[in-house]
PLY file of the C-alpha trace (Angstrom):
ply
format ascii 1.0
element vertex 85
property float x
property float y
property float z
element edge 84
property int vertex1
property int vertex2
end_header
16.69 -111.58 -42.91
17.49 -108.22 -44.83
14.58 -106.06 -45.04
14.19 -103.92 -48.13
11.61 -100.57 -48.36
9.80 -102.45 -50.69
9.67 -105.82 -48.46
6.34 -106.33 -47.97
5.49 -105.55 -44.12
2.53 -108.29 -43.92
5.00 -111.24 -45.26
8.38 -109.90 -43.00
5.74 -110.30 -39.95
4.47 -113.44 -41.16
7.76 -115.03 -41.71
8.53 -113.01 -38.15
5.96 -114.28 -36.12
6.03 -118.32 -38.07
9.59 -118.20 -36.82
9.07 -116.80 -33.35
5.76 -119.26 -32.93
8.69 -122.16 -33.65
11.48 -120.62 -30.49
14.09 -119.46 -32.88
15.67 -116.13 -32.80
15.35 -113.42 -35.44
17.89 -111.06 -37.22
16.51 -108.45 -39.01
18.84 -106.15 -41.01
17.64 -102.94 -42.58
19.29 -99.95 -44.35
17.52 -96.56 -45.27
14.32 -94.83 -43.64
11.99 -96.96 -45.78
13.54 -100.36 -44.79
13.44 -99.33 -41.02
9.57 -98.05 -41.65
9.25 -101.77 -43.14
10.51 -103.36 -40.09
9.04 -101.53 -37.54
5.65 -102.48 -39.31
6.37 -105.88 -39.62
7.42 -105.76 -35.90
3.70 -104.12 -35.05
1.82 -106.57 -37.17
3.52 -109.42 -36.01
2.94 -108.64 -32.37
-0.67 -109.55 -32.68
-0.07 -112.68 -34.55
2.37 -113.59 -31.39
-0.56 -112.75 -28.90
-2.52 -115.56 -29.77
0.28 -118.17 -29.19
0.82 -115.94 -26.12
4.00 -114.57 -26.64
5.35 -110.98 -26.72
8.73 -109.99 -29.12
11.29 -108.25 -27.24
13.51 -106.86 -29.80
17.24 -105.64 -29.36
18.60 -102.72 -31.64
22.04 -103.01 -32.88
23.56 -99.87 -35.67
26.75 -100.81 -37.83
28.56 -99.02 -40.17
28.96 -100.42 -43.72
30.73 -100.02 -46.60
28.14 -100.12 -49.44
29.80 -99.29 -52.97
31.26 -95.94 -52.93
28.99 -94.91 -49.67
29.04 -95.75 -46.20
25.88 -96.23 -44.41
24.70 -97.45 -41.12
22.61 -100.65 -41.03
20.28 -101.06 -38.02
19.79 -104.93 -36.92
16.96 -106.15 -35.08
17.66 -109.69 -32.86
13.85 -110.52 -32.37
12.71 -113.34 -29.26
9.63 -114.34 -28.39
8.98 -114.93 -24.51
5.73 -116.30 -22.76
3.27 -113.54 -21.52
0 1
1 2
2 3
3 4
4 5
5 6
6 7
7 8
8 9
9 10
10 11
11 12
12 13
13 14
14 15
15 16
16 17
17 18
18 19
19 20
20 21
21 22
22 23
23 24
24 25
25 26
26 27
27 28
28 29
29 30
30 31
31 32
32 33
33 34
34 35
35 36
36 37
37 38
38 39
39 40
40 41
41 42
42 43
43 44
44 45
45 46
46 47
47 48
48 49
49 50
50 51
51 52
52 53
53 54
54 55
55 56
56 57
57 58
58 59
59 60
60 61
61 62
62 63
63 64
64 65
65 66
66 67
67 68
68 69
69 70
70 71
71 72
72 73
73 74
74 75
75 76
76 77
77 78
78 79
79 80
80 81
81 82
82 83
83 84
């Protein structure tokens, strides 16, 4: 899922945490401060959707470099599990 600064952070954690709730595995991808900002958000609010199904997101933190038009850039991607507390 590529998160945008303008993503909304309540519907990325929504989506997060529906997807989590279900055992699958999430990729978040985000370029830029304000798409990060959005994720980590999304991450926080998500988190206490997850604690009433009792589950916890671990979250692993990959960087990339990309070639974006004329710039590169460096996108940051977010593999998301939920695990029993």
């Amino acid at each position: 899922m590529r998160v945008k600064s303008t993503s909304k952070a309540g519907s990325v954690a929504g989506a997060l945490a529906g997807a989590l709730a279900e055992g699958e595995e999430v990729t978040l991808e985000a370029i830029g401060v304000g798409a990060n900002y959005q994720v980590i958000k999304s991450l926080i609010i998500a988190r206490s959707f997850l604690e009433k199904n009792n589950l916890k997101p671990v979250t692993e933190i990959y960087t990339a470099k990309k070639h974006l038009g004329e710039k590169d850039v460096t996108s940051i991607t977010y593999t998301v599990r939920g695990i029993e507390r």
